[in-house]
C-alpha angles and dihedrals in degrees: 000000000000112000106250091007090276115147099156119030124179077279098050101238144144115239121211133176143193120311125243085259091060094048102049082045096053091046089065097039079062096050095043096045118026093233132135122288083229096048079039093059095051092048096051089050092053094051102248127154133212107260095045079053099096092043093042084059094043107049111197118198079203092068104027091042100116122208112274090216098065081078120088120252088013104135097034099053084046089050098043078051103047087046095059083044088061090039097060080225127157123284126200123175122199112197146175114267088235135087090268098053087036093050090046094053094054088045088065089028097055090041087056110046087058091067086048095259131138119213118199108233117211118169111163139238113281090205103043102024110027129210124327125016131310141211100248096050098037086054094043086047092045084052089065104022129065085198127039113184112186110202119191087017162050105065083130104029096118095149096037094056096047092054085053083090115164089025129075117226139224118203115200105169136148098191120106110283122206125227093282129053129208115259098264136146088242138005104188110182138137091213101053114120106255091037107102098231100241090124095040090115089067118110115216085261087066095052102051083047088055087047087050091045094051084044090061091039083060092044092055095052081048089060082241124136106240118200119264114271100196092079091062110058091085081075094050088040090056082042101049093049100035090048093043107237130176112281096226146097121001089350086072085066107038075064096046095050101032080058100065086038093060085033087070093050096220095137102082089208096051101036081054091053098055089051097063089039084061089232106178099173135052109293113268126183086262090063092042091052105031102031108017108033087048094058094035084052092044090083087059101044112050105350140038112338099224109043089100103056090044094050089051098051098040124124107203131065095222088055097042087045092058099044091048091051087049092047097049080048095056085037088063091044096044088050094053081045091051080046097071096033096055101045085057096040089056099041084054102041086047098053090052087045143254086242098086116093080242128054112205146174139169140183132181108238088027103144108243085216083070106037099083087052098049086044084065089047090054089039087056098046095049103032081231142116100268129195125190124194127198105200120205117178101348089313124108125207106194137183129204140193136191142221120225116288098020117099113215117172087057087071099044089059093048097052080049099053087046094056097249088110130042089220144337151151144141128132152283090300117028132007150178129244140187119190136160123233105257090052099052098097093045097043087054106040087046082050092052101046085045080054094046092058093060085052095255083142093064101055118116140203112321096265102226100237121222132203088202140273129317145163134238093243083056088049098090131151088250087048084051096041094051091043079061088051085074100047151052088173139198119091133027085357110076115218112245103265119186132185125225108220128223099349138176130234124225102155133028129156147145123266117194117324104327118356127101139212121207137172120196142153142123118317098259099014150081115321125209128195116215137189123215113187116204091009094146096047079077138030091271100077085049097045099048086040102055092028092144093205099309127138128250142187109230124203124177140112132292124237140147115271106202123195140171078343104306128113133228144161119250136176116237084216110213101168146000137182131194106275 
Protein backbone atom coordinates (compact mmCIF):
# COMPACT_ATOMS: atom_id res chain seq x y z
CA UNK A 1 0.00 0.00 0.00
CA UNK A 2 1.45 3.37 -1.02
CA UNK A 3 2.38 5.70 2.22
CA UNK A 4 -0.06 8.46 2.24
CA UNK A 5 -1.89 6.91 -0.51
CA UNK A 6 0.59 8.58 -3.13
CA UNK A 7 1.32 6.39 -6.54
CA UNK A 8 2.18 8.85 -8.54
CA UNK A 9 3.91 12.05 -7.04
CA UNK A 10 5.20 15.31 -9.32
CA UNK A 11 7.74 13.05 -9.70
CA UNK A 12 5.95 10.45 -10.53
CA UNK A 13 6.82 8.26 -8.10
CA UNK A 14 5.58 5.53 -5.93
CA UNK A 15 5.90 6.23 -1.86
CA UNK A 16 6.31 4.03 0.04
CA UNK A 17 6.91 3.94 3.92
CA UNK A 18 7.97 1.69 6.73
CA UNK A 19 6.31 -1.91 7.13
CA UNK A 20 4.39 -2.92 9.89
CA UNK A 21 7.64 -4.76 11.04
CA UNK A 22 9.64 -1.31 11.19
CA UNK A 23 7.42 0.16 12.80
CA UNK A 24 6.75 -2.20 15.46
CA UNK A 25 10.38 -2.33 15.59
CA UNK A 26 10.90 1.21 15.88
CA UNK A 27 7.63 1.51 19.07
CA UNK A 28 9.61 -0.49 21.23
CA UNK A 29 13.21 1.12 20.26
CA UNK A 30 11.50 4.04 21.62
CA UNK A 31 10.28 2.25 25.03
CA UNK A 32 13.42 0.56 25.61
CA UNK A 33 15.60 3.53 24.86
CA UNK A 34 14.23 6.82 25.34
CA UNK A 35 15.14 7.87 21.93
CA UNK A 36 13.25 9.72 19.29
CA UNK A 37 10.29 8.08 17.31
CA UNK A 38 12.21 9.47 14.17
CA UNK A 39 16.00 8.04 15.34
CA UNK A 40 13.77 5.17 16.41
CA UNK A 41 12.38 4.56 12.54
CA UNK A 42 15.96 4.38 10.91
CA UNK A 43 17.07 2.13 13.38
CA UNK A 44 14.61 0.03 13.08
CA UNK A 45 15.18 0.00 9.36
CA UNK A 46 18.54 -0.79 9.77
CA UNK A 47 17.85 -3.61 12.02
CA UNK A 48 19.02 -2.55 14.76
CA UNK A 49 17.86 -3.67 18.56
CA UNK A 50 17.72 -2.04 21.45
CA UNK A 51 20.50 -2.93 23.19
CA UNK A 52 23.22 -2.52 19.84
CA UNK A 53 21.60 0.75 19.79
CA UNK A 54 24.38 2.91 21.91
CA UNK A 55 27.31 1.24 20.01
CA UNK A 56 25.60 1.45 16.72
CA UNK A 57 25.57 5.35 17.45
CA UNK A 58 28.65 5.41 18.53
CA UNK A 59 30.80 3.54 15.90
CA UNK A 60 34.18 2.57 17.36
CA UNK A 61 37.15 1.62 14.78
CA UNK A 62 38.35 -0.22 17.99
CA UNK A 63 35.69 -2.54 17.82
CA UNK A 64 34.76 -2.72 13.84
CA UNK A 65 38.61 -2.73 12.87
CA UNK A 66 38.91 -6.22 11.26
CA UNK A 67 41.99 -8.05 11.26
CA UNK A 68 44.28 -7.08 8.29
CA UNK A 69 45.36 -10.36 8.05
CA UNK A 70 42.07 -11.94 7.09
CA UNK A 71 43.01 -10.51 3.82
CA UNK A 72 45.17 -12.53 1.41
CA UNK A 73 48.69 -11.54 0.83
CA UNK A 74 48.40 -9.23 3.96
CA UNK A 75 51.31 -9.83 5.69
CA UNK A 76 53.29 -10.31 2.98
CA UNK A 77 52.45 -6.89 0.96
CA UNK A 78 52.97 -5.10 4.64
CA UNK A 79 56.57 -7.11 5.00
CA UNK A 80 57.91 -6.57 1.32
CA UNK A 81 56.97 -2.81 2.42
CA UNK A 82 58.38 -2.54 5.55
CA UNK A 83 61.27 -4.00 4.15
CA UNK A 84 61.79 -1.24 1.51
CA UNK A 85 61.02 1.03 4.41
CA UNK A 86 64.26 -0.46 6.23
CA UNK A 87 66.07 -0.48 3.05
CA UNK A 88 65.83 3.18 2.37
CA UNK A 89 64.87 1.66 -1.41
CA UNK A 90 62.97 3.33 -4.03
CA UNK A 91 59.07 3.70 -3.91
CA UNK A 92 57.02 4.32 -6.62
CA UNK A 93 53.21 4.38 -6.37
CA UNK A 94 51.11 4.01 -9.26
CA UNK A 95 47.84 5.09 -8.63
CA UNK A 96 44.14 5.80 -10.21
CA UNK A 97 43.66 9.20 -11.33
CA UNK A 98 40.36 9.36 -8.90
CA UNK A 99 39.77 10.24 -5.23
CA UNK A 100 40.17 6.82 -4.35
CA UNK A 101 43.32 6.28 -5.92
CA UNK A 102 44.20 9.87 -4.88
CA UNK A 103 43.24 9.33 -1.59
CA UNK A 104 45.26 5.86 -1.58
CA UNK A 105 48.55 7.44 -2.78
CA UNK A 106 48.59 10.10 0.04
CA UNK A 107 47.70 7.43 2.41
CA UNK A 108 51.09 5.80 1.64
CA UNK A 109 52.67 9.61 0.74
CA UNK A 110 51.84 11.08 3.69
CA UNK A 111 53.06 7.42 5.84
CA UNK A 112 56.28 7.79 4.27
CA UNK A 113 57.31 10.92 4.48
CA UNK A 114 56.99 10.52 8.56
CA UNK A 115 59.66 8.16 8.57
CA UNK A 116 61.67 10.88 6.26
CA UNK A 117 61.01 9.01 2.87
CA UNK A 118 60.08 10.34 -0.54
CA UNK A 119 57.62 8.02 -3.03
CA UNK A 120 57.60 8.75 -6.48
CA UNK A 121 53.85 9.24 -7.58
CA UNK A 122 52.94 8.25 -11.14
CA UNK A 123 48.87 8.11 -12.13
CA UNK A 124 48.38 8.12 -15.73
CA UNK A 125 46.59 10.25 -18.45
CA UNK A 126 43.06 9.60 -18.60
CA UNK A 127 43.01 10.65 -21.88
CA UNK A 128 46.49 8.86 -23.46
CA UNK A 129 46.97 6.20 -21.30
CA UNK A 130 43.41 5.05 -19.66
CA UNK A 131 42.82 3.64 -16.57
CA UNK A 132 45.59 0.94 -14.51
CA UNK A 133 48.49 0.60 -15.20
CA UNK A 134 50.38 -0.12 -18.84
CA UNK A 135 53.32 -1.78 -20.19
CA UNK A 136 55.21 1.08 -21.27
CA UNK A 137 54.92 3.25 -17.54
CA UNK A 138 55.17 0.23 -15.16
CA UNK A 139 58.67 -0.70 -17.15
CA UNK A 140 59.92 2.86 -17.21
CA UNK A 141 58.95 3.00 -13.35
CA UNK A 142 60.68 -0.73 -12.64
CA UNK A 143 64.15 1.04 -14.60
CA UNK A 144 64.44 3.68 -11.50
CA UNK A 145 62.26 1.69 -8.13
CA UNK A 146 63.12 -1.36 -6.37
CA UNK A 147 59.34 -1.35 -5.20
CA UNK A 148 56.17 -0.35 -7.39
CA UNK A 149 52.81 -0.41 -5.35
CA UNK A 150 49.53 0.22 -7.72
CA UNK A 151 46.48 1.51 -5.55
CA UNK A 152 43.11 1.63 -7.12
CA UNK A 153 44.50 -0.75 -9.82
CA UNK A 154 46.06 -3.40 -11.34
CA UNK A 155 43.81 -6.70 -10.33
CA UNK A 156 43.94 -7.33 -13.98
CA UNK A 157 47.32 -5.75 -15.07
CA UNK A 158 48.94 -9.04 -16.30
CA UNK A 159 50.90 -7.50 -18.83
CA UNK A 160 51.76 -4.22 -16.75
CA UNK A 161 53.16 -6.02 -14.01
CA UNK A 162 55.29 -8.34 -16.09
CA UNK A 163 56.87 -5.54 -17.82
CA UNK A 164 57.63 -4.23 -14.34
CA UNK A 165 60.99 -6.35 -14.84
CA UNK A 166 63.88 -5.46 -12.35
CA UNK A 167 61.01 -4.13 -9.65
CA UNK A 168 58.60 -6.20 -7.40
CA UNK A 169 55.43 -5.25 -7.30
CA UNK A 170 52.29 -4.66 -4.43
CA UNK A 171 48.82 -4.81 -5.58
CA UNK A 172 46.22 -3.08 -3.24
CA UNK A 173 43.02 -2.98 -5.28
CA UNK A 174 39.17 -3.15 -4.52
CA UNK A 175 37.95 -3.55 -8.00
CA UNK A 176 36.52 -7.38 -9.34
CA UNK A 177 39.47 -9.69 -10.06
CA UNK A 178 39.23 -12.75 -12.68
CA UNK A 179 40.49 -16.43 -12.01
CA UNK A 180 44.34 -15.46 -12.61
CA UNK A 181 46.26 -12.89 -11.12
CA UNK A 182 49.04 -11.18 -12.43
CA UNK A 183 52.41 -12.36 -11.14
CA UNK A 184 52.79 -10.10 -8.72
CA UNK A 185 54.56 -10.05 -4.78
CA UNK A 186 51.05 -9.25 -3.38
CA UNK A 187 47.31 -8.94 -4.73
CA UNK A 188 45.36 -7.57 -1.69
CA UNK A 189 42.06 -7.26 -2.45
CA UNK A 190 38.79 -7.96 -0.82
CA UNK A 191 37.28 -8.78 -4.09
CA UNK A 192 39.64 -11.33 -5.37
CA UNK A 193 37.98 -14.84 -6.06
CA UNK A 194 38.97 -16.84 -3.57
CA UNK A 195 38.72 -14.09 -1.20
CA UNK A 196 35.18 -14.65 0.90
CA UNK A 197 33.85 -11.45 0.48
CA UNK A 198 33.61 -10.32 4.25
CA UNK A 199 35.69 -7.25 3.48
CA UNK A 200 33.89 -6.47 -0.21
CA UNK A 201 32.55 -3.27 1.14
CA UNK A 202 36.33 -1.87 1.39
CA UNK A 203 37.41 0.97 -1.11
CA UNK A 204 40.70 0.76 -2.20
CA UNK A 205 41.45 3.72 0.77
CA UNK A 206 40.56 1.05 3.35
CA UNK A 207 42.74 -1.32 2.14
CA UNK A 208 45.89 0.54 1.97
CA UNK A 209 44.85 1.70 5.66
CA UNK A 210 44.59 -2.21 6.65
CA UNK A 211 48.12 -2.69 4.81
CA UNK A 212 49.40 0.29 6.90
CA UNK A 213 47.83 -1.14 10.01
CA UNK A 214 49.48 -4.76 9.50
CA UNK A 215 52.67 -2.75 8.69
CA UNK A 216 52.62 -1.11 12.45
CA UNK A 217 51.51 -4.49 14.03
CA UNK A 218 54.86 -5.77 12.52
CA UNK A 219 56.70 -2.79 13.67
CA UNK A 220 55.61 -3.28 17.17
CA UNK A 221 56.77 -7.00 17.38
CA UNK A 222 60.29 -5.31 15.69
CA UNK A 223 60.64 -2.88 19.00
CA UNK A 224 60.23 0.33 15.94
CA UNK A 225 58.06 3.34 16.35
CA UNK A 226 55.52 3.24 13.48
CA UNK A 227 53.62 6.73 12.50
CA UNK A 228 50.17 7.44 13.98
CA UNK A 229 47.25 6.09 11.86
CA UNK A 230 44.24 8.15 13.47
CA UNK A 231 45.21 11.49 11.34
CA UNK A 232 44.62 9.84 8.45
CA UNK A 233 41.31 8.67 8.40
CA UNK A 234 40.04 12.02 7.07
CA UNK A 235 41.82 10.53 3.48
CA UNK A 236 39.91 6.93 3.72
CA UNK A 237 36.67 8.92 4.93
CA UNK A 238 36.80 11.39 1.37
CA UNK A 239 37.64 7.76 -0.39
CA UNK A 240 34.88 5.57 1.08
CA UNK A 241 32.18 8.10 0.20
CA UNK A 242 33.54 9.44 -3.10
CA UNK A 243 34.08 6.07 -4.27
CA UNK A 244 30.54 4.80 -2.84
CA UNK A 245 31.11 2.54 -1.00
CA UNK A 246 28.87 0.57 1.14
CA UNK A 247 27.99 2.49 4.46
CA UNK A 248 28.60 -0.56 6.84
CA UNK A 249 30.68 -2.03 8.84
CA UNK A 250 33.99 -0.63 9.50
CA UNK A 251 33.41 1.79 6.75
CA UNK A 252 30.92 3.47 9.07
CA UNK A 253 33.86 4.24 11.13
CA UNK A 254 36.31 4.95 9.07
CA UNK A 255 33.36 8.03 8.39
CA UNK A 256 32.74 8.70 11.69
CA UNK A 257 35.98 9.02 12.56
CA UNK A 258 37.50 10.48 9.20
CA UNK A 259 34.82 13.23 9.95
CA UNK A 260 36.26 14.69 13.30
CA UNK A 261 39.71 14.24 11.74
CA UNK A 262 38.90 16.60 8.76
CA UNK A 263 36.59 18.65 11.46
CA UNK A 264 39.99 19.79 13.22
CA UNK A 265 41.76 21.11 9.39
CA UNK A 266 44.79 19.94 10.01
CA UNK A 267 45.33 18.49 6.47
CA UNK A 268 46.49 21.71 4.40
CA UNK A 269 45.01 20.07 1.14
CA UNK A 270 41.81 19.33 2.49
CA UNK A 271 41.26 22.40 4.78
CA UNK A 272 41.99 24.28 1.39
CA UNK A 273 39.43 22.38 -0.32
CA UNK A 274 36.87 23.12 1.73
CA UNK A 275 37.76 26.96 1.34
CA UNK A 276 37.16 27.20 -2.18
CA UNK A 277 33.99 24.75 -1.73
CA UNK A 278 32.69 27.56 0.55
CA UNK A 279 32.14 25.10 3.17
CA UNK A 280 30.87 27.05 6.17
CA UNK A 281 29.90 23.79 8.76
CA UNK A 282 31.68 20.83 10.01
CA UNK A 283 32.39 18.39 7.01
CA UNK A 284 29.35 15.58 6.50
CA UNK A 285 29.33 12.70 3.89
CA UNK A 286 27.21 14.96 1.83
CA UNK A 287 30.25 17.62 1.62
CA UNK A 288 32.92 14.67 1.04
CA UNK A 289 30.86 13.25 -1.84
CA UNK A 290 29.09 16.41 -3.47
CA UNK A 291 31.78 19.36 -2.82
CA UNK A 292 35.01 17.80 -2.01
CA UNK A 293 35.30 14.31 -4.07
CA UNK A 294 34.12 16.45 -7.46
CA UNK A 295 37.09 18.99 -7.22
CA UNK A 296 39.54 16.43 -5.93
CA UNK A 297 38.30 14.25 -9.20
CA UNK A 298 38.46 17.24 -11.42
CA UNK A 299 42.34 16.69 -11.89
CA UNK A 300 41.47 13.30 -13.28
CA UNK A 301 38.74 14.12 -15.38
CA UNK A 302 39.47 16.84 -17.53
CA UNK A 303 42.72 18.19 -16.31
CA UNK A 304 46.06 16.95 -14.90
CA UNK A 305 45.79 13.51 -13.41
CA UNK A 306 47.63 14.04 -10.44
CA UNK A 307 46.62 17.32 -8.95
CA UNK A 308 44.50 15.57 -6.63
CA UNK A 309 46.90 13.16 -4.96
CA UNK A 310 49.41 15.84 -4.62
CA UNK A 311 46.91 18.34 -3.03
CA UNK A 312 45.97 15.72 -0.58
CA UNK A 313 49.31 14.83 0.51
CA UNK A 314 50.78 18.38 0.62
CA UNK A 315 52.25 19.74 3.41
CA UNK A 316 52.07 23.52 3.03
CA UNK A 317 49.21 25.80 2.94
CA UNK A 318 50.57 27.86 0.21
CA UNK A 319 50.88 24.95 -1.67
CA UNK A 320 47.29 23.30 -0.63
CA UNK A 321 45.68 26.95 -1.26
CA UNK A 322 47.06 27.02 -5.18
CA UNK A 323 46.14 23.50 -6.21
CA UNK A 324 42.56 23.90 -4.73
CA UNK A 325 42.05 27.11 -6.59
CA UNK A 326 43.33 25.17 -9.85
CA UNK A 327 41.10 22.22 -9.16
CA UNK A 328 37.54 24.44 -8.52
CA UNK A 329 38.66 25.95 -11.53
CA UNK A 330 38.84 22.51 -13.62
CA UNK A 331 35.46 21.47 -11.47
CA UNK A 332 33.57 24.52 -13.22
CA UNK A 333 34.97 23.68 -16.37
CA UNK A 334 34.35 19.74 -16.10
CA UNK A 335 30.36 20.58 -15.07
CA UNK A 336 29.71 22.85 -18.20
CA UNK A 337 31.61 19.75 -20.08
CA UNK A 338 29.24 17.21 -18.44
CA UNK A 339 26.65 19.86 -19.59
CA UNK A 340 26.89 19.21 -23.08
CA UNK A 341 27.56 15.65 -22.78
CA UNK A 342 24.59 14.87 -20.75
CA UNK A 343 21.83 16.86 -22.68
CA UNK A 344 22.98 14.62 -25.91
CA UNK A 345 23.48 11.26 -23.93
CA UNK A 346 19.66 11.55 -22.63
CA UNK A 347 18.11 12.70 -25.66
CA UNK A 348 19.76 9.63 -27.21
CA UNK A 349 19.18 6.96 -24.48
CA UNK A 350 15.55 8.20 -24.41
CA UNK A 351 14.88 7.89 -27.88
CA UNK A 352 16.10 4.32 -27.79
CA UNK A 353 14.09 3.92 -24.64
CA UNK A 354 14.36 3.62 -21.00
CA UNK A 355 12.48 -0.35 -21.49
CA UNK A 356 15.58 -2.29 -22.18
CA UNK A 357 17.41 -4.08 -18.87
CA UNK A 358 20.41 -1.57 -20.02
CA UNK A 359 20.25 2.04 -20.53
CA UNK A 360 23.20 3.36 -23.18
CA UNK A 361 24.45 6.04 -24.96
CA UNK A 362 27.49 6.94 -26.97
CA UNK A 363 29.18 10.34 -29.13
CA UNK A 364 31.94 10.72 -30.82
CA UNK A 365 34.02 13.77 -29.18
CA UNK A 366 32.19 12.91 -25.68
CA UNK A 367 34.99 13.57 -22.98
CA UNK A 368 35.73 10.26 -21.26
CA UNK A 369 36.28 12.78 -17.54
CA UNK A 370 32.53 13.23 -17.85
CA UNK A 371 31.22 10.02 -19.04
CA UNK A 372 31.00 8.15 -15.58
CA UNK A 373 29.19 10.96 -14.39
CA UNK A 374 26.69 11.26 -17.24
CA UNK A 375 26.35 7.65 -17.00
CA UNK A 376 24.67 8.54 -12.94
CA UNK A 377 22.64 11.01 -14.40
CA UNK A 378 21.27 8.37 -16.96
CA UNK A 379 21.21 5.81 -14.19
CA UNK A 380 18.90 8.37 -12.20
CA UNK A 381 16.60 9.21 -14.93
CA UNK A 382 15.82 5.26 -16.01
CA UNK A 383 16.08 3.46 -12.81
CA UNK A 384 18.58 1.12 -15.05
CA UNK A 385 22.29 0.00 -15.34
CA UNK A 386 23.63 2.72 -17.81
CA UNK A 387 26.59 2.73 -19.62
CA UNK A 388 28.11 6.15 -21.82
CA UNK A 389 30.81 5.94 -24.31
CA UNK A 390 32.99 8.90 -25.70
CA UNK A 391 34.56 7.52 -29.18
CA UNK A 392 37.99 9.09 -30.60
CA UNK A 393 39.29 7.67 -33.67
CA UNK A 394 37.08 4.51 -33.99
CA UNK A 395 37.79 3.77 -30.39
CA UNK A 396 35.28 4.13 -27.69
CA UNK A 397 36.15 4.94 -23.63
CA UNK A 398 32.92 4.21 -21.68
CA UNK A 399 31.74 4.45 -18.09
CA UNK A 400 28.87 2.50 -16.33
CA UNK A 401 26.96 2.58 -13.34
CA UNK A 402 24.43 0.19 -11.52
CA UNK A 403 21.24 0.21 -9.67
CA UNK A 404 20.88 -1.75 -6.49
CA UNK A 405 20.69 -5.40 -6.88
CA UNK A 406 22.19 -5.62 -10.27
CA UNK A 407 25.79 -6.52 -10.48
CA UNK A 408 27.63 -4.71 -13.36
CA UNK A 409 31.19 -5.08 -13.50
CA UNK A 410 30.54 -9.35 -13.66
CA UNK A 411 29.23 -8.85 -17.09
CA UNK A 412 31.84 -6.46 -18.38
CA UNK A 413 34.40 -8.99 -17.74
CA UNK A 414 32.77 -11.27 -19.16
CA UNK A 415 32.10 -9.26 -22.74
CA UNK A 416 36.17 -8.67 -22.32
CA UNK A 417 37.18 -12.08 -21.90
CA UNK A 418 34.83 -12.96 -24.95
CA UNK A 419 36.49 -10.60 -27.25
CA UNK A 420 33.14 -7.74 -27.57
CA UNK A 421 35.23 -5.27 -25.57
CA UNK A 422 39.03 -4.44 -25.85
CA UNK A 423 39.19 -4.25 -22.16
CA UNK A 424 37.11 -3.67 -19.04
CA UNK A 425 36.53 -4.18 -15.73
CA UNK A 426 35.38 -2.51 -12.58
CA UNK A 427 32.60 -3.88 -9.87
CA UNK A 428 29.07 -4.54 -8.77
CA UNK A 429 28.37 -1.01 -8.98
CA UNK A 430 30.52 1.08 -11.61
CA UNK A 431 32.82 0.11 -14.09
CA UNK A 432 35.14 0.99 -16.88
CA UNK A 433 34.93 0.01 -20.56
CA UNK A 434 36.91 0.24 -23.70
CA UNK A 435 35.19 -0.76 -27.07
CA UNK A 436 35.85 -0.06 -30.91
CA UNK A 437 33.57 1.15 -32.97
CA UNK A 438 32.27 -2.18 -35.19
CA UNK A 439 31.68 -3.89 -32.24
CA UNK A 440 29.29 -1.02 -30.26
CA UNK A 441 25.82 -2.48 -31.15
CA UNK A 442 26.88 -6.14 -30.31
CA UNK A 443 28.77 -5.36 -27.09
CA UNK A 444 25.59 -3.63 -25.89
CA UNK A 445 23.11 -5.55 -26.88
CA UNK A 446 25.37 -8.93 -25.39
CA UNK A 447 25.65 -6.47 -22.00
CA UNK A 448 21.96 -5.94 -21.91
CA UNK A 449 20.76 -9.26 -22.37
CA UNK A 450 23.68 -10.31 -19.52
CA UNK A 451 21.69 -7.46 -17.45
CA UNK A 452 18.14 -8.90 -18.35
CA UNK A 453 18.95 -12.24 -16.82
CA UNK A 454 19.61 -10.71 -13.28
CA UNK A 455 16.14 -9.06 -13.72
CA UNK A 456 17.57 -5.48 -14.42
CA UNK A 457 14.25 -5.34 -17.26
CA UNK A 458 11.66 -5.60 -14.51
CA UNK A 459 12.56 -2.88 -12.46
CA UNK A 460 10.15 -0.11 -12.06
CA UNK A 461 10.09 3.38 -11.20
CA UNK A 462 12.63 4.22 -8.30
CA UNK A 463 9.79 3.90 -5.07
CA UNK A 464 10.62 7.24 -2.85
CA UNK A 465 11.36 5.65 0.53
CA UNK A 466 9.94 7.30 3.98
CA UNK A 467 11.06 7.06 7.43
CA UNK A 468 7.49 8.09 8.50
CA UNK A 469 5.57 10.98 9.10
CA UNK A 470 6.63 14.52 11.14
CA UNK A 471 5.79 17.78 11.67
CA UNK A 472 7.70 21.18 11.17
CA UNK A 473 7.55 22.08 15.24
CA UNK A 474 9.57 18.11 15.64
CA UNK A 475 11.89 19.16 13.13
CA UNK A 476 14.63 20.78 15.56
CA UNK A 477 18.52 21.18 15.16
CA UNK A 478 18.99 18.03 18.43
CA UNK A 479 16.43 15.93 16.51
CA UNK A 480 18.86 16.60 13.32
CA UNK A 481 21.98 16.14 15.11
CA UNK A 482 20.93 12.71 16.64
CA UNK A 483 19.45 11.58 13.32
CA UNK A 484 23.22 12.16 12.33
CA UNK A 485 24.25 9.93 15.41
CA UNK A 486 23.00 6.92 13.19
CA UNK A 487 24.68 7.76 9.93
CA UNK A 488 26.66 8.32 8.67
CA UNK A 489 24.67 8.01 5.61
CA UNK A 490 25.24 7.52 1.72
CA UNK A 491 25.35 3.70 0.16
CA UNK A 492 24.28 1.41 0.92
CA UNK A 493 23.03 3.31 3.86
CA UNK A 494 19.80 5.65 2.77
CA UNK A 495 19.68 8.97 4.38
CA UNK A 496 16.36 9.37 6.92
CA UNK A 497 13.76 11.01 4.67
CA UNK A 498 10.33 12.15 6.24
CA UNK A 499 7.03 13.65 4.63
CA UNK A 500 5.25 16.37 5.89
CA UNK A 501 1.72 15.65 5.54
CA UNK A 502 -1.28 18.14 4.25
CA UNK A 503 0.88 21.88 4.29
CA UNK A 504 0.38 24.83 3.51
CA UNK A 505 2.27 26.98 1.35
CA UNK A 506 3.12 30.39 2.11
CA UNK A 507 6.29 30.93 -0.03
CA UNK A 508 7.38 29.58 -2.91
CA UNK A 509 9.83 31.01 -5.45
CA UNK A 510 12.46 30.35 -7.84
CA UNK A 511 16.36 30.55 -6.88
CA UNK A 512 18.90 30.57 -9.76
CA UNK A 513 18.10 28.57 -12.62
CA UNK A 514 16.45 25.95 -11.33
CA UNK A 515 16.13 25.73 -7.70
CA UNK A 516 13.63 26.48 -5.97
CA UNK A 517 12.70 28.15 -1.80
CA UNK A 518 9.89 27.44 -0.27
CA UNK A 519 8.33 28.00 3.28
CA UNK A 520 5.53 26.17 4.27
CA UNK A 521 3.64 24.72 7.53
CA UNK A 522 0.50 24.82 9.21
CA UNK A 523 -1.68 28.98 9.64
CA UNK A 524 -0.71 29.71 13.35
CA UNK A 525 1.76 27.31 13.75
CA UNK A 526 5.28 26.18 13.28
CA UNK A 527 6.88 27.20 9.83
CA UNK A 528 9.47 25.34 8.10
CA UNK A 529 11.91 26.65 4.87
CA UNK A 530 12.87 23.92 2.15
CA UNK A 531 15.31 23.65 -0.95
CA UNK A 532 14.57 21.89 -3.79
CA UNK A 533 17.59 21.67 -6.34
CA UNK A 534 16.68 21.08 -9.92
CA UNK A 535 13.10 21.61 -9.13
CA UNK A 536 12.37 23.13 -12.25
CA UNK A 537 14.19 20.46 -14.45
CA UNK A 538 10.62 18.40 -13.43
CA UNK A 539 7.03 19.23 -12.64
CA UNK A 540 7.80 19.57 -9.25
CA UNK A 541 9.67 23.47 -9.30
CA UNK A 542 6.20 24.64 -11.54
CA UNK A 543 3.63 22.90 -9.37
CA UNK A 544 4.94 24.23 -5.68
CA UNK A 545 5.52 27.59 -7.37
CA UNK A 546 2.17 28.31 -8.85
CA UNK A 547 0.39 26.25 -6.09
CA UNK A 548 -2.39 28.50 -6.01
CA UNK A 549 -3.31 27.56 -2.37
CA UNK A 550 -3.41 24.35 -2.68
CA UNK A 551 -2.04 21.79 -0.24
CA UNK A 552 0.64 19.74 -0.65
CA UNK A 553 2.72 16.46 1.24
CA UNK A 554 6.04 17.19 1.43
CA UNK A 555 8.81 14.52 1.75
CA UNK A 556 12.74 15.35 1.83
CA UNK A 557 15.54 15.25 4.14
CA UNK A 558 16.29 17.12 7.06
CA UNK A 559 19.88 19.40 7.56
CA UNK A 560 21.07 22.45 9.17
CA UNK A 561 20.82 25.51 7.10
CA UNK A 562 23.48 28.13 8.65
CA UNK A 563 23.46 31.52 7.88
CA UNK A 564 25.18 34.92 9.02
CA UNK A 565 25.88 32.81 11.74
CA UNK A 566 22.27 31.44 12.84
CA UNK A 567 20.98 28.01 12.62
CA UNK A 568 17.96 26.65 11.42
CA UNK A 569 16.33 23.47 10.25
CA UNK A 570 15.41 23.11 6.53
CA UNK A 571 13.93 20.28 4.24
CA UNK A 572 16.09 19.27 1.10
CA UNK A 573 12.76 18.82 -0.59
CA UNK A 574 12.98 16.10 -3.04
CA UNK A 575 9.09 15.52 -3.86
CA UNK A 576 5.63 16.59 -3.13
CA UNK A 577 2.13 15.59 -4.16
CA UNK A 578 -1.53 17.52 -3.68
CA UNK A 579 -2.69 16.60 -0.43
Amino acid sequence: MSFLGIEASLTGRNWVGPSVQVDRAAEALTQQTDLPRPVAQVLARRGVEAVDAPAFLAPSLRELLPDPRSLKDMEKAAHRFLGAVKQRQRIAIFADYDVDGGSSAALLIVWLRDLGLTATLYIPDRIDEGYGPNDEAMATLARDHDLIICVDCGTLSHGPVAAAKGADVIILDHHLGAETLPDAMAVVNPNRQDEDGALAHLCAAGVVFLMLVEAGRQMRDDKAQSPDLMPLLDLVALATVADVAPLIGVNRAFVRQGLRVMARRERPGLAALADVSRMDTAPSSYHLGFLLGPRVNAGGRIGQADLGARLLSCDTEHEAAALAERLDVLNTERRDIEASVRASALAQAEERGFDAPLVWASGDGWHPGVVGIVASRLKEASNRPSVVIGFENGVGKGSGRSVSGIDLGAPIQRLAAEGLLVKGGGHKMAAGLTVSEDKLEEAMARLSDLLGRQGAGDIGPADLRLDGVMMPGAATIELVEMLEQAGPFGAGAAGPRFAFSDMQIFHARRVGESHLKVTFGEIGGPRMDAISFGAFDGALGPALENHGGARFHLAGRLDINSFRGKQSVQLRLEDAARA
